[in-house]
C-alpha positions in Angstrom: 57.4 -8.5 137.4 57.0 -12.2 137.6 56.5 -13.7 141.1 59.0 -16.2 139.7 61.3 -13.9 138.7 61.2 -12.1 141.9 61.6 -15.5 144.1 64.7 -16.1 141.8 66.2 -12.9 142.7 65.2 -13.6 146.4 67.5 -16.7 146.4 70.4 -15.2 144.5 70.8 -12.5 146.2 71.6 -13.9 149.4 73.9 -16.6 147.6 76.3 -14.3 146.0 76.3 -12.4 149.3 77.4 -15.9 150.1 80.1 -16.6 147.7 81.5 -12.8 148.1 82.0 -13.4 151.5 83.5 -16.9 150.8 86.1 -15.5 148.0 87.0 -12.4 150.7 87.6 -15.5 153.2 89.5 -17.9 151.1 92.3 -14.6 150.0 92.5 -14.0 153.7 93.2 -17.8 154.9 95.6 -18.0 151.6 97.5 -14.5 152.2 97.7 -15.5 156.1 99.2 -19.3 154.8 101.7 -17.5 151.9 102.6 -15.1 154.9 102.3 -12.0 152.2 99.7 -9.1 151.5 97.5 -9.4 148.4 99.2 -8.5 145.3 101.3 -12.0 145.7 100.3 -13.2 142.2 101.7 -9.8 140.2 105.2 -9.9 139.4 
């Protein structure tokens, strides 16, 4: 593969490790302020 390629993939790995984490934060903070479990948003 490209060395590019592969210091591409270096750096996004580790930033959608990033954002996963951030989105699994963000529904705990909201679920903890909305005092309900997940599942709030389906009727």
């Amino acid at each position: 593969m490209n060395p590019l390629v592969l210091s591409k993939l270096g750096l996004l790995i580790p930033v959608l490790m990033l954002q996963y984490f951030f989105n699994l934060c963000t529904i705990k903070v909201f679920e903890a302020f909305t005092g309900t479990e997940s599942g709030a948003l389906d009727d």
